[in-house]
C-alpha positions, 0 to 999 in steps of 0.5 A: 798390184805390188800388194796383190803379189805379196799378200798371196804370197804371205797368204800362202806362206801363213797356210802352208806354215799353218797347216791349213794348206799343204804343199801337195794341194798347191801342185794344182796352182800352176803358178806356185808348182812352176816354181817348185819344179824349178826350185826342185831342179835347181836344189833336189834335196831341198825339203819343208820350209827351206822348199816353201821359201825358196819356191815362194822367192822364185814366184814373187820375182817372176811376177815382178819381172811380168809386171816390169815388162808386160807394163812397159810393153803396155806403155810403148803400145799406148805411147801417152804423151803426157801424164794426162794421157796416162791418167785417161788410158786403161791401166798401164801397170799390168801382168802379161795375160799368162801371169793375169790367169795365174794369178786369177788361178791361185786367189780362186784357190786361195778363196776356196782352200785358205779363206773360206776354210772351216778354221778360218771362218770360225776365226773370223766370227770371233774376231768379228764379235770382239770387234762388236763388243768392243764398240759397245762397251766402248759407245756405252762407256767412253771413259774406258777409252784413251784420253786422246780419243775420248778429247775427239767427241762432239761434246755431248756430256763431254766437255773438252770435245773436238767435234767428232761423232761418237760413232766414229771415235770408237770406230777409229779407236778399234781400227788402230788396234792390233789383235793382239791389243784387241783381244787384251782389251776385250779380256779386260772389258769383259773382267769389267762386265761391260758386255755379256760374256 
């Protein structure tokens, strides 16, 4: 849950600052506009980033506060007497059923105006061929790799290995990658002509 409230928080602070979402099509998610009503009230000239943040800071605190409540009302309902009582009942950690709907309310609007928005998705593809023709340059040529990881194969034509499946290597390598160092690493590779341009 801790991560579900922060990453639609972040979510909605990188497509307000990227311009992919704005302020005004937020006033449709209760969730957020509640608390730039109230942000507003409390602070009236309160414009742009300043308003988003402040707006962003309320909403992360009442949810937090929903679950530390809803869950302790959840836990003297349940009244476990034990750790395995716990492990056996439906999950205790919860929202109130208004913030569970709120909640629901902004990542269908998420899902609809940030994730599936046209310059998003046209990332996501790019990103999702990087990932590919680094795996094949990578499985077609291992040596391009890290000592360290390449010390990890099964041994195939590859003396010094520890064991594991090629496959699995360059996944793990790629996995550990920041965008940043990926996409450098593809300019690289493909400078190399290892995959086609």
């Amino acid at each position: 849950m801790a991560d579900e409230i922060a990453y639609n928080a972040h979510d909605i602070d990188d497509g307000v600052r990227s311009g992919l979402l704005s302020l005004e099509q937020l006033e449709d998610v209760e969730l957020f506009s509640q608390y730039r009503r109230e942000t507003l009230r409390a602070h009236p000239d309160l414009q742009g980033r300043r308003l988003l943040f402040e707006t962003i800071r309320r909403m992360l605190s009442a949810q937090v506060y929903n679950v530390m409540d809803a869950t302790g009302l959840a836990l003297q309902k349940a009244a476990p007497a034990n750790v395995e009582a716990v492990r056996q009942h439906a999950a205790l950690v919860c929202f109130s059923d208004e913030m569970a709907a709120q909640s629901a309310s902004l990542k269908r609007f998420l899902l609809q105006n940030l994730y599936r928005h046209p310059q998003v998705v046209q990332t996501t593809q790019a990103a999702k061929q990087v990932m590919r023709d680094l795996f094949e340059a990578y499985m077609a040529d291992p040596a391009q790799m890290p000592q360290a990881h390449i010390d990890r194969f099964d041994g195939i034509d590859m003396p010094h290995a520890a064991g594991a499946k090629p496959e699995r290597v360059v996944a793990d390598y790629i996995a550990g990658m920041t965008d940043r160092f990926a996409t450098k690493e593809h300019e690289r590779l493909k400078g190399r002509a290892a995959f086609p341009v």
